[in-house]
Backbone as JSON Lines, residues from 0, in Angstrom:
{"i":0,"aa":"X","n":[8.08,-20.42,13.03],"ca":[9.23,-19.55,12.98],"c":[8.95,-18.44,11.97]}
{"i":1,"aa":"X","n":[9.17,-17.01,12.51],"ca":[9.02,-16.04,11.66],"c":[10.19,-16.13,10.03]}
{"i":2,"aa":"X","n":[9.5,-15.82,9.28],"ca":[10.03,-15.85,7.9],"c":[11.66,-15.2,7.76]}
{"i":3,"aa":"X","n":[11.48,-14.16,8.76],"ca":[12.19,-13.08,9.15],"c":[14.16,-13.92,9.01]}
{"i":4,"aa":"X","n":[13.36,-15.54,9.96],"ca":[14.3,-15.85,10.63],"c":[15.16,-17.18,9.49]}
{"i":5,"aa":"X","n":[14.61,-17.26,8.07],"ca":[14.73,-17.93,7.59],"c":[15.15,-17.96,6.27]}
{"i":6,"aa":"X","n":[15.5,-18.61,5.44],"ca":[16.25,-18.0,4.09],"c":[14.78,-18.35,2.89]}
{"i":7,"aa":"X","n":[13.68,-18.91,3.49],"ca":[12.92,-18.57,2.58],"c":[12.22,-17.68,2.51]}
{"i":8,"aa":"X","n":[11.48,-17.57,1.0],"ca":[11.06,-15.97,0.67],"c":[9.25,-16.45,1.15]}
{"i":9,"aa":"X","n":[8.83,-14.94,1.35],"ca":[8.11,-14.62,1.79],"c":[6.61,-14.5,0.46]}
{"i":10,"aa":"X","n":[6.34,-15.73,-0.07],"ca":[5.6,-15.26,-1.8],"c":[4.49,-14.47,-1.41]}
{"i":11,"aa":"X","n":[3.53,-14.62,-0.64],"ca":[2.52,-13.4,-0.51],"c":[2.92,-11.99,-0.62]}
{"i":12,"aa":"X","n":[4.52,-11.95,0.34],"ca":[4.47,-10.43,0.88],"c":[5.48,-9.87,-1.13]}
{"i":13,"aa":"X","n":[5.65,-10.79,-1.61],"ca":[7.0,-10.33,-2.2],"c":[5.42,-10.43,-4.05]}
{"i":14,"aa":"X","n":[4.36,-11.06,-3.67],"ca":[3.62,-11.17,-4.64],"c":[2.69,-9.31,-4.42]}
{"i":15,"aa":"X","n":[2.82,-9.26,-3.4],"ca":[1.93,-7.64,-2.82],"c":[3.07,-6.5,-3.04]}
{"i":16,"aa":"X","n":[3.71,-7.01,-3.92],"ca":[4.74,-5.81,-4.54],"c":[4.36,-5.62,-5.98]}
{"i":17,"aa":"X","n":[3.52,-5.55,-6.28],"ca":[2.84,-5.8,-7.96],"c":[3.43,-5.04,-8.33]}
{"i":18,"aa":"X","n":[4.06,-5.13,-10.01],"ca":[4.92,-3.83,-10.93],"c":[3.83,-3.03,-11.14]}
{"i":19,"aa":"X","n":[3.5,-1.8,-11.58],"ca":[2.28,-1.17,-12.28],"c":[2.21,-1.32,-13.44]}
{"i":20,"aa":"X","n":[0.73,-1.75,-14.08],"ca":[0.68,-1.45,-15.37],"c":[1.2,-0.99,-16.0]}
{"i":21,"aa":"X","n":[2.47,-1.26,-17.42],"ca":[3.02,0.13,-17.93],"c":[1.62,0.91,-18.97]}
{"i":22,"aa":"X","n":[1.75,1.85,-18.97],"ca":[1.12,2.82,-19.43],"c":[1.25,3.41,-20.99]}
{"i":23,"aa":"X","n":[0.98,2.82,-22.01],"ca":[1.26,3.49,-22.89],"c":[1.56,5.39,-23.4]}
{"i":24,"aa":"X","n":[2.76,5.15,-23.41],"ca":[3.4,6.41,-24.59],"c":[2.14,7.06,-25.69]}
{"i":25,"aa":"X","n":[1.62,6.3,-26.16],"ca":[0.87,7.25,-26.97],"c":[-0.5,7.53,-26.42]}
{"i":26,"aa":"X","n":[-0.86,8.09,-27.35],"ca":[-2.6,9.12,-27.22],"c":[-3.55,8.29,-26.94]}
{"i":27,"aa":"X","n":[-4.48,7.99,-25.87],"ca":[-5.44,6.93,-25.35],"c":[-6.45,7.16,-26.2]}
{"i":28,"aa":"X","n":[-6.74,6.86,-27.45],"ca":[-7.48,6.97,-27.99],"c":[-8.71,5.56,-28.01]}
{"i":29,"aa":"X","n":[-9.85,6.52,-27.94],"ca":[-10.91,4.92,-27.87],"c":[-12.17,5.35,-28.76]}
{"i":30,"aa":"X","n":[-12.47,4.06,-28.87],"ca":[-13.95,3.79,-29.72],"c":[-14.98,4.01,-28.88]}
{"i":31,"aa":"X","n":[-16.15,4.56,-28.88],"ca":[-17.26,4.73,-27.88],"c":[-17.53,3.03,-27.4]}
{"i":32,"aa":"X","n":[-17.1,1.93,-28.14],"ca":[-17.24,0.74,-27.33],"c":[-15.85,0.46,-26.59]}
{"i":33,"aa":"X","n":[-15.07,0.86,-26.87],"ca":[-13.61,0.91,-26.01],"c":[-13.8,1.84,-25.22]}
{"i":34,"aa":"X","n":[-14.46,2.99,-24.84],"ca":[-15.05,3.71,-23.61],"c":[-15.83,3.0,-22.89]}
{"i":35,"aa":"X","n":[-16.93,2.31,-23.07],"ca":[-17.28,1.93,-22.27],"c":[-16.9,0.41,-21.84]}
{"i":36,"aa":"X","n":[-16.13,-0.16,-22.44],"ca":[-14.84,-1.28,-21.73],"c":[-14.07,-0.51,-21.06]}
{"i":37,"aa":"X","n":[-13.74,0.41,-20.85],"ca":[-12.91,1.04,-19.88],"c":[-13.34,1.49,-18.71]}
{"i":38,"aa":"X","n":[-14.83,1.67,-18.77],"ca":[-15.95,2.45,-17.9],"c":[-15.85,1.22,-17.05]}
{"i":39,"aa":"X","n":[-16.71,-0.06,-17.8],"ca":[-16.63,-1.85,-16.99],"c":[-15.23,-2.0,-16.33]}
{"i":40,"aa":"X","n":[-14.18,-1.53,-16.8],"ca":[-13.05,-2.26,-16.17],"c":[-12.61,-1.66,-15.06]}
{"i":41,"aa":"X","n":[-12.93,0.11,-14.92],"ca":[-12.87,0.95,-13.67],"c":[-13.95,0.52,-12.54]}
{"i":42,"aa":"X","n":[-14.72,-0.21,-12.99],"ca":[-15.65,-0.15,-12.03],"c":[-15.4,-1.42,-11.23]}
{"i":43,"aa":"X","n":[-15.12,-2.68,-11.96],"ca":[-14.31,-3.64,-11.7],"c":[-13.76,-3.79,-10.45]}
{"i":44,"aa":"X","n":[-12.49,-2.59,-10.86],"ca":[-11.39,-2.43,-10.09],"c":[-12.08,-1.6,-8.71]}
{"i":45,"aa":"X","n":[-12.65,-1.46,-9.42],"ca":[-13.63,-0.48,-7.32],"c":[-13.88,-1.38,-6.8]}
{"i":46,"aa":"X","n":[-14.82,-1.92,-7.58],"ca":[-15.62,-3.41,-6.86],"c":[-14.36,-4.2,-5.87]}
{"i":47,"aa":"X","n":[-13.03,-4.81,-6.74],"ca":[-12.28,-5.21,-6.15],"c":[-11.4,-4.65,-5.19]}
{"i":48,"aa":"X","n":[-10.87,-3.28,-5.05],"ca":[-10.51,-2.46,-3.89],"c":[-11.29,-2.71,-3.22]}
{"i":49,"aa":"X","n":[-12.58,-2.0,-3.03],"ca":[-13.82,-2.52,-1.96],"c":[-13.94,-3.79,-1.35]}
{"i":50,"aa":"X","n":[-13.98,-4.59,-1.89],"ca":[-13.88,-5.95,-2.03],"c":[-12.41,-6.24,-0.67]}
{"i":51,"aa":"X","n":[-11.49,-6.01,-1.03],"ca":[-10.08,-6.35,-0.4],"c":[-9.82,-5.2,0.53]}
{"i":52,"aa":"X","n":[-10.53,-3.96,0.51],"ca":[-10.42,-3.27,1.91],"c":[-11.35,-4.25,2.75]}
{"i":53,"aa":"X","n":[-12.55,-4.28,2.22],"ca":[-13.5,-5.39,3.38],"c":[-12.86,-6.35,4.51]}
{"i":54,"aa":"X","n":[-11.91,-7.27,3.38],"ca":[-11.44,-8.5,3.77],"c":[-10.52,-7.53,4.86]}
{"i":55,"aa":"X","n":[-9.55,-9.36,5.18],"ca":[-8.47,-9.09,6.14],"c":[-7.21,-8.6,5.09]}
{"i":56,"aa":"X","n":[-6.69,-7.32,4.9],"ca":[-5.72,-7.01,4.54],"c":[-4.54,-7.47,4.81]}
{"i":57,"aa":"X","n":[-4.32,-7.87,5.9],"ca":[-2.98,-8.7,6.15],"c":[-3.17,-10.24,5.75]}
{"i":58,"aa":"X","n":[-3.95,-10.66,5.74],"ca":[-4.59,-11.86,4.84],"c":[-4.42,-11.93,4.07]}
{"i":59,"aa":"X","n":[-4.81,-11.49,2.61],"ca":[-4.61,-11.62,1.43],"c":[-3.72,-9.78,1.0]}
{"i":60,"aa":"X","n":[-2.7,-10.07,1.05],"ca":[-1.86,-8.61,0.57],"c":[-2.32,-8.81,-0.88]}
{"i":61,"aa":"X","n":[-2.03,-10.04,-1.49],"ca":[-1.81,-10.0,-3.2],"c":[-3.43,-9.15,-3.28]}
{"i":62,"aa":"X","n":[-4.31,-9.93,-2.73],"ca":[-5.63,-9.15,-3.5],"c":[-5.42,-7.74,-3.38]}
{"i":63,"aa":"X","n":[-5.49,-7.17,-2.52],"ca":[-5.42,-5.71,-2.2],"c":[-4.14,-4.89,-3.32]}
{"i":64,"aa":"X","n":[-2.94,-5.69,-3.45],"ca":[-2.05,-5.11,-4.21],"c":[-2.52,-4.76,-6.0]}
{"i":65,"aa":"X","n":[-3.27,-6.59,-6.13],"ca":[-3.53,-6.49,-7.34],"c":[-4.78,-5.36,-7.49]}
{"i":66,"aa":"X","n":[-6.25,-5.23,-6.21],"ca":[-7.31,-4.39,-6.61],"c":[-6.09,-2.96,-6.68]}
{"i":67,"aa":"X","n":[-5.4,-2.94,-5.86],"ca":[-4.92,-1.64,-5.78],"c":[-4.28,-0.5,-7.47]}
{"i":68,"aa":"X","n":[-3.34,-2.13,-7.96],"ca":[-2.15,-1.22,-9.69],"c":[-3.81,-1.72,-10.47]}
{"i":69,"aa":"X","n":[-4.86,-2.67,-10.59],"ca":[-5.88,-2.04,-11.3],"c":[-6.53,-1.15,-11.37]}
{"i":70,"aa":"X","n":[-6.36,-0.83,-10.15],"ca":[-7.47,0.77,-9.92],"c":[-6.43,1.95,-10.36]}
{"i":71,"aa":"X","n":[-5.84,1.6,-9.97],"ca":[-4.44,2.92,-10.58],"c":[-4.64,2.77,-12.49]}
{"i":72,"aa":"X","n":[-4.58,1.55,-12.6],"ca":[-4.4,1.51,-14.18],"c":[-5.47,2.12,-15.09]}
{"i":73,"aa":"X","n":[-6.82,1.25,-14.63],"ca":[-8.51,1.89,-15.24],"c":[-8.18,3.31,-15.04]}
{"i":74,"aa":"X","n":[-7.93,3.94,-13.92],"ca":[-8.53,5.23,-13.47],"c":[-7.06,6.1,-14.62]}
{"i":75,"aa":"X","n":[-5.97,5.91,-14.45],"ca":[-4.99,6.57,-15.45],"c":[-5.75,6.33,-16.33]}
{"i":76,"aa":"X","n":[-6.12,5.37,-17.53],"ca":[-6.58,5.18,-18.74],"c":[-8.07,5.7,-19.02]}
{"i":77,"aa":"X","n":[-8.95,5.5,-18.07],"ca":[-10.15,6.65,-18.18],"c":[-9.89,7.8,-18.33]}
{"i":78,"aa":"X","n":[-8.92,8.37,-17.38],"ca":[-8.59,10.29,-17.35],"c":[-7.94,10.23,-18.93]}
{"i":79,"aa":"X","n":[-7.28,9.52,-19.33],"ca":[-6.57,9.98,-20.6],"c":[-7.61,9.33,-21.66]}
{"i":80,"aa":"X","n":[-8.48,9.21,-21.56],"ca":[-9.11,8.58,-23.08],"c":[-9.69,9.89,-23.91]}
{"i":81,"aa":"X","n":[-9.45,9.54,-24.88],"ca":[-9.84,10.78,-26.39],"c":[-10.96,10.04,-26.59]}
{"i":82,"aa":"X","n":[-11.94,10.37,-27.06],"ca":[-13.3,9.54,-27.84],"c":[-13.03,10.0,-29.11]}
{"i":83,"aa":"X","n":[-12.84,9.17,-29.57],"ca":[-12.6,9.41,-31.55],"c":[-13.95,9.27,-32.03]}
{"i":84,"aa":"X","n":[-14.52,9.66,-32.66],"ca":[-15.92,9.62,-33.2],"c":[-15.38,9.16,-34.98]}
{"i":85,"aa":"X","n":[-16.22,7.67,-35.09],"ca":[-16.04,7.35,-36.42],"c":[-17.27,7.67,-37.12]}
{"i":86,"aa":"X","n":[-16.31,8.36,-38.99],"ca":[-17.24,8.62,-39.69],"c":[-17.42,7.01,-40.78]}
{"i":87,"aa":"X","n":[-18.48,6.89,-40.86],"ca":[-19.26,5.34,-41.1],"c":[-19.19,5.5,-42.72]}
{"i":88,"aa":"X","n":[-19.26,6.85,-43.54],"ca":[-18.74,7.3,-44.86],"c":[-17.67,7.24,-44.87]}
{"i":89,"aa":"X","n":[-16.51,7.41,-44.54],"ca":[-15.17,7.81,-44.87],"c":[-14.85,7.09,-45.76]}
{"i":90,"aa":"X","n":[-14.15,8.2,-46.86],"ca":[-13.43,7.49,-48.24],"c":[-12.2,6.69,-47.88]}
{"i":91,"aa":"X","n":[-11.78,6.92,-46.46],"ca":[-10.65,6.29,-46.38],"c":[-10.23,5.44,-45.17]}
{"i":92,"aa":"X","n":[-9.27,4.72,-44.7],"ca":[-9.37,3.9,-43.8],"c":[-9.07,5.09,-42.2]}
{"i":93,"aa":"X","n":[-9.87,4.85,-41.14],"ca":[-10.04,5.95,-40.42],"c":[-9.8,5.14,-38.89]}
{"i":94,"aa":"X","n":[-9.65,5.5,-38.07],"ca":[-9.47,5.11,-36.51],"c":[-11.03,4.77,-36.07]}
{"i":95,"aa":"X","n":[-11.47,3.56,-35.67],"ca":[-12.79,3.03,-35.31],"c":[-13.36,2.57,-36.8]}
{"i":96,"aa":"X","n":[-12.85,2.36,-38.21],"ca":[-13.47,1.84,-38.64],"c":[-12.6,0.52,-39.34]}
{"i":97,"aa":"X","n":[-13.42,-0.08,-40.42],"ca":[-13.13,-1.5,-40.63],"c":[-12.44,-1.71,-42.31]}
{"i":98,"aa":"X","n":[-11.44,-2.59,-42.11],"ca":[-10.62,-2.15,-43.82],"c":[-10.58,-4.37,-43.83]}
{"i":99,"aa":"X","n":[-10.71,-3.9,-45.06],"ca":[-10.66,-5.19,-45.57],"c":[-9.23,-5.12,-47.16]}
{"i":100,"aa":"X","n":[-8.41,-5.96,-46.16],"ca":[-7.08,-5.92,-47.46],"c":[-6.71,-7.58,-48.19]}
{"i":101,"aa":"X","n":[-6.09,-7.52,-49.13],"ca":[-6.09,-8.56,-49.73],"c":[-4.24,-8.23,-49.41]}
{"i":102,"aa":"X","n":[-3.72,-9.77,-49.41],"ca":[-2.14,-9.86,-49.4],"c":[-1.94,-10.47,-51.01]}
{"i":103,"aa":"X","n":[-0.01,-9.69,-51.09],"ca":[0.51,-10.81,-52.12],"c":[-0.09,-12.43,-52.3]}
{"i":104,"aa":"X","n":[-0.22,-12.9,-51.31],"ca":[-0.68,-14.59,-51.81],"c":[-1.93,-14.97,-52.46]}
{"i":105,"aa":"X","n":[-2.97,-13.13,-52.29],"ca":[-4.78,-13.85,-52.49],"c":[-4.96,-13.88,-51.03]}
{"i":106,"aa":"X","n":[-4.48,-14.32,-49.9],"ca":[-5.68,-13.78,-48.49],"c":[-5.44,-12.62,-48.3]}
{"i":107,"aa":"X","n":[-7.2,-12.87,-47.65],"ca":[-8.33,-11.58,-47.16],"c":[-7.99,-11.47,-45.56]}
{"i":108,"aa":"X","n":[-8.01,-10.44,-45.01],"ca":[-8.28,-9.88,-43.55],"c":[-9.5,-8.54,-43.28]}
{"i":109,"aa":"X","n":[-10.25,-8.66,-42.96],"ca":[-10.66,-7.65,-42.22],"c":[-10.28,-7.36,-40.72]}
{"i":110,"aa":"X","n":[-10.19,-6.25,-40.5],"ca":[-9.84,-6.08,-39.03],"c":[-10.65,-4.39,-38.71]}
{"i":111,"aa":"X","n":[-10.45,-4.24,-37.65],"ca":[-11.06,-2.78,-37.19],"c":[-9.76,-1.92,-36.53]}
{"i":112,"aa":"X","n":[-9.88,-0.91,-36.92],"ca":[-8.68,0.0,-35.86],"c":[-9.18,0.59,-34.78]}
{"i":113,"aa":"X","n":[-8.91,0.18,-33.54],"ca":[-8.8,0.59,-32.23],"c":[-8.2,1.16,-31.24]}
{"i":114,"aa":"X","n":[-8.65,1.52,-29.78],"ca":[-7.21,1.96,-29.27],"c":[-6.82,0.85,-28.93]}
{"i":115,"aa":"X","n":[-6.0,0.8,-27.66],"ca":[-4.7,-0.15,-27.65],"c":[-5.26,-1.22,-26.82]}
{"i":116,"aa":"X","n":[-6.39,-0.05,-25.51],"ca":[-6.96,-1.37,-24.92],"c":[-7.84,-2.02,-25.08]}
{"i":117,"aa":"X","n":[-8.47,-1.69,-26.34],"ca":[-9.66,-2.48,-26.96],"c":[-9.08,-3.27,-27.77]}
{"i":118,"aa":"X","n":[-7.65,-3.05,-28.18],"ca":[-7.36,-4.7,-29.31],"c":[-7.45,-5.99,-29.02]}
{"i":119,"aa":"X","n":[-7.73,-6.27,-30.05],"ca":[-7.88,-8.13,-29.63],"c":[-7.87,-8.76,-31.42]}
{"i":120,"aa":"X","n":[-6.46,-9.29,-31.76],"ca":[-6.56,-9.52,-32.99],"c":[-7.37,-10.5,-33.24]}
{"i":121,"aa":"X","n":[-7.45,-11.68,-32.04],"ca":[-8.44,-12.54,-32.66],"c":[-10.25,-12.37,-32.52]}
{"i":122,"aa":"X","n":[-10.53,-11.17,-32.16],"ca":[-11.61,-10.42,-32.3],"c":[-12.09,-9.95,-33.84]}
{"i":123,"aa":"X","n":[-10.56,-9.13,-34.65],"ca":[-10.11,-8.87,-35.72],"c":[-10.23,-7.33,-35.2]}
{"i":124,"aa":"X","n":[-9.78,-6.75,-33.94],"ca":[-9.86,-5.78,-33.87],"c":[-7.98,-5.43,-33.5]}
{"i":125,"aa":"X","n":[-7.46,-4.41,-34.4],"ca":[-6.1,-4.11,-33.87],"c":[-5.6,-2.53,-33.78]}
{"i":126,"aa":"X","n":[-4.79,-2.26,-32.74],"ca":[-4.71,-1.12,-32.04],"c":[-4.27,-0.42,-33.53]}
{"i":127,"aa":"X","n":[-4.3,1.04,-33.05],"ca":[-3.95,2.29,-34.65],"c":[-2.45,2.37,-34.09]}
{"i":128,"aa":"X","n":[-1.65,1.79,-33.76],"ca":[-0.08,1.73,-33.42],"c":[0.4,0.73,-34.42]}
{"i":129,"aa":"X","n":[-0.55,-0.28,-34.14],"ca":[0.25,-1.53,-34.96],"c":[0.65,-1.42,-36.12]}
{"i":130,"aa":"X","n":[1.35,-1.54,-36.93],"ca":[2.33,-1.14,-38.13],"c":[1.31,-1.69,-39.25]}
{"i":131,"aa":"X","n":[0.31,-2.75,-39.06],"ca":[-0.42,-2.92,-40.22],"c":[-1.75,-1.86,-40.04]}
{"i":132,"aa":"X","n":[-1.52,-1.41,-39.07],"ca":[-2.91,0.02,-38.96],"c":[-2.67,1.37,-39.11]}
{"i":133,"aa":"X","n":[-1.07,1.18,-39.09],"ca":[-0.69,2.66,-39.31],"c":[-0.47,2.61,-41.12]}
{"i":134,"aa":"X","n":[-0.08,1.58,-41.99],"ca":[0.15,1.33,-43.24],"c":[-1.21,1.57,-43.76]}
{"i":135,"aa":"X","n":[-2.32,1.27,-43.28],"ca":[-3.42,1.7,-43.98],"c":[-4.38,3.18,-43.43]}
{"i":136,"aa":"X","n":[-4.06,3.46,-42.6],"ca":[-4.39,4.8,-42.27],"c":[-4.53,5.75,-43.3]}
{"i":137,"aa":"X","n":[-6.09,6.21,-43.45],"ca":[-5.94,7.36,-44.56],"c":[-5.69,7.3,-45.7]}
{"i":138,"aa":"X","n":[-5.42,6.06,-46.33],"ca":[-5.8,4.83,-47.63],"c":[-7.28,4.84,-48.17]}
{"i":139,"aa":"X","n":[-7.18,4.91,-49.32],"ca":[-8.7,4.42,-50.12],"c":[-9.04,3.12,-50.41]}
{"i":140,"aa":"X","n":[-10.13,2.68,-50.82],"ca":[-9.94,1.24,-51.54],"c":[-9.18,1.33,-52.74]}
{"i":141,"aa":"X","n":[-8.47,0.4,-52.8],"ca":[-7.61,0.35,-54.16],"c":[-6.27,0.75,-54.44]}
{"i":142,"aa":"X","n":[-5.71,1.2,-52.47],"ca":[-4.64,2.31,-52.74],"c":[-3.83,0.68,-52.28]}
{"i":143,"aa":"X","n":[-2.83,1.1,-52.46],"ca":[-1.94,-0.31,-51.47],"c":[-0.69,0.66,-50.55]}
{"i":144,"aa":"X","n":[-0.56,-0.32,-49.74],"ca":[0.48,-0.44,-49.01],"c":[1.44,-1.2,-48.47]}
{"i":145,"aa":"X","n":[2.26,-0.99,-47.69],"ca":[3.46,-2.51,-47.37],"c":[2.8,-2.07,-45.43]}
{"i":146,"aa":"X","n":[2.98,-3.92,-45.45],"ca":[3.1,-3.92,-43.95],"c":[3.42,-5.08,-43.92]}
{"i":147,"aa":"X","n":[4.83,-5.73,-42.98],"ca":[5.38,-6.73,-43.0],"c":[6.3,-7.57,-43.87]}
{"i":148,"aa":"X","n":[6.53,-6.4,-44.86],"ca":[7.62,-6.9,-45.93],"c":[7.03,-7.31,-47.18]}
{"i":149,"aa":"X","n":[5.53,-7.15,-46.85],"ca":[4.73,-7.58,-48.64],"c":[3.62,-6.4,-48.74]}
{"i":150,"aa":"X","n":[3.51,-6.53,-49.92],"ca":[2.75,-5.28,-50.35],"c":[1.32,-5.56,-50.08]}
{"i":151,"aa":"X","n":[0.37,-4.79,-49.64],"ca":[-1.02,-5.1,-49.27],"c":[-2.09,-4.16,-49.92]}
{"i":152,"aa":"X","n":[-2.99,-4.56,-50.72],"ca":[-4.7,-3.85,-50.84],"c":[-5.75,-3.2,-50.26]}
{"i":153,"aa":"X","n":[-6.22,-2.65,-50.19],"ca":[-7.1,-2.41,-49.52],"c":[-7.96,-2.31,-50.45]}
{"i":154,"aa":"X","n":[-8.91,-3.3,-50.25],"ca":[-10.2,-3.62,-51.37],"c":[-11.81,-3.19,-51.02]}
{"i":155,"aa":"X","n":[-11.73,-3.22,-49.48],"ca":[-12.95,-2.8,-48.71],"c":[-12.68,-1.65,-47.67]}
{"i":156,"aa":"X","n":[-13.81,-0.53,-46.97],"ca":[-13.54,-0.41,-46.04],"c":[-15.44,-0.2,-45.38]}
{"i":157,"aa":"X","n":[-15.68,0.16,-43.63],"ca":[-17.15,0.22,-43.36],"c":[-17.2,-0.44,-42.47]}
């Protein structure tokens, strides 16, 4: 019996309605290794369009839907990427490079500032949005700042 004719839902056809990626509001800014994670992930998404035009399209809708908002997503986020070029001197904490802060309690973090789609905190890499990357932005060693309601160091950067 067609689905048509029945009060249940249809999960393939209603899964081949994928939301799109939302798209970040701010400036796509990337690291020459967050460029070329973006380069891998466009290409990906070809592979998989290709891939799901091949197949039976009425077969698998989800694949085709999902190769489809990835390829939309890589290809938006490639056209908008800035290449930030980090300086490896900088007196101060800079976009693509690495700060090492001490908290009120005595712990240490290093982390790196990235764009948004290269973060991965448990990498120790976090986007230049995040409120503890915007607090040290343009900071020296030794300067402090607040992020999260306690005051923070910056003891290292490189």
């Amino acid at each position: 019996m067609s689905v048509a004719f029945t009060k249940e839902t249809d999960h393939e056809a209603s899964a081949a309605d994928l939301p799109d990626r939302p798209i970040s509001p701010h400036p796509n800014l990337v690291t020459a290794e967050g460029l070329a994670e973006l380069d891998a992930e466009l290409a990906k998404a070809r592979a998989a369009y290709a891939a799901a035009q091949a197949g039976d399209i009425q077969a698998d809708r989800t694949a085709m839907a999902r190769a489809t908002r990835d390829l939309r997503y890589y290809g938006a986020r490639r056209a908008s990427a800035q290449l930030v070029e980090t300086d490896p001197e900088s007196a101060v904490a800079v976009f693509g490079g690495r700060v090492t802060i001490e908290r009120e309690d005595g712990r240490r973090s290093t982390f790196r500032i990235v764009g948004e789609d290269e973060a991965d905190p448990a990498k120790g890499k976090i986007s230049y949005i995040a409120p503890l990357a915007r607090a040290v932005l343009g900071k020296a060693v030794g300067e402090a700042a607040e992020a999260a309601g306690q005051e923070i160091e910056i003891i290292g950067l490189g």
